[in-house]
C-alpha positions as CSV (number, residue, x, y, z in Angstrom):
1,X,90.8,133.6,44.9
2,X,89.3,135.9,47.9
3,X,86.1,134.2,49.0
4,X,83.6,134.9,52.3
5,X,82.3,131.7,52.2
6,X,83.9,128.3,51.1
7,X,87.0,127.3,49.5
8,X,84.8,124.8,47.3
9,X,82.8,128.4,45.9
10,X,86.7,129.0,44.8
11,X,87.4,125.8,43.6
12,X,84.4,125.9,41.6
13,X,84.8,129.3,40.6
14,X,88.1,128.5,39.4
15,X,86.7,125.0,36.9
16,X,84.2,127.2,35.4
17,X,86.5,130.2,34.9
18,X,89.0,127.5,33.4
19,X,86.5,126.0,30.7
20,X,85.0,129.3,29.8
21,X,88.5,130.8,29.1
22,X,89.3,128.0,27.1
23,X,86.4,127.5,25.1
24,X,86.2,131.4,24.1
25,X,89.7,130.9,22.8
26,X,89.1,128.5,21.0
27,X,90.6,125.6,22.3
28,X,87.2,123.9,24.0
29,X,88.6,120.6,22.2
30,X,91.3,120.6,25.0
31,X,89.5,120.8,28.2
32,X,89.0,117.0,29.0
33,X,85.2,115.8,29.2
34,X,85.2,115.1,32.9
35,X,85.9,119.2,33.4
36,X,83.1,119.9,31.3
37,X,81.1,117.9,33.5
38,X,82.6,119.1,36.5
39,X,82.5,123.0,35.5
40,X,78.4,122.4,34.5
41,X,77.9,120.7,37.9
42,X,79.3,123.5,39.6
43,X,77.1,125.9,37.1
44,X,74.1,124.2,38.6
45,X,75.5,124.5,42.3
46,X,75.7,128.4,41.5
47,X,72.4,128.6,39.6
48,X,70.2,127.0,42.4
49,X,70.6,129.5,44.8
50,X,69.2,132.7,42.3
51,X,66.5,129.8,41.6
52,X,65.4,129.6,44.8
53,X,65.4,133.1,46.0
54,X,63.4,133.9,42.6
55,X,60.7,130.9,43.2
56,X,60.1,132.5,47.1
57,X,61.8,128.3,48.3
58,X,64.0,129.3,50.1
């Protein structure tokens, strides 16, 4: 996956894109509960810069 700034932007990229696809098939019952946890951590990591820009932080 073509990235400008970090391979971990990929990585995560790629654990998120992996649960979503999986739980819009249908098959969210597969995706072991350490990815969910993993893939939401990564949500949050992705999240907090929008956040911060919006609140004027940073």
């Amino acid at each position: 996956m073509p990235s400008d700034t970090s391979i971990a932007t990929g990585i995560g990229a790629g654990f998120v894109t992996f649960v979503l696809i999986k739980a819009v098939r249908g098959k969210a019952r597969e995706v072991h509960p350490l990815m969910w946890t993993v893939a939401g951590l990564f949500v949050i990591y992705f999240a907090l810069g929008p956040i911060k820009a919006l609140l004027g932080l940073g």
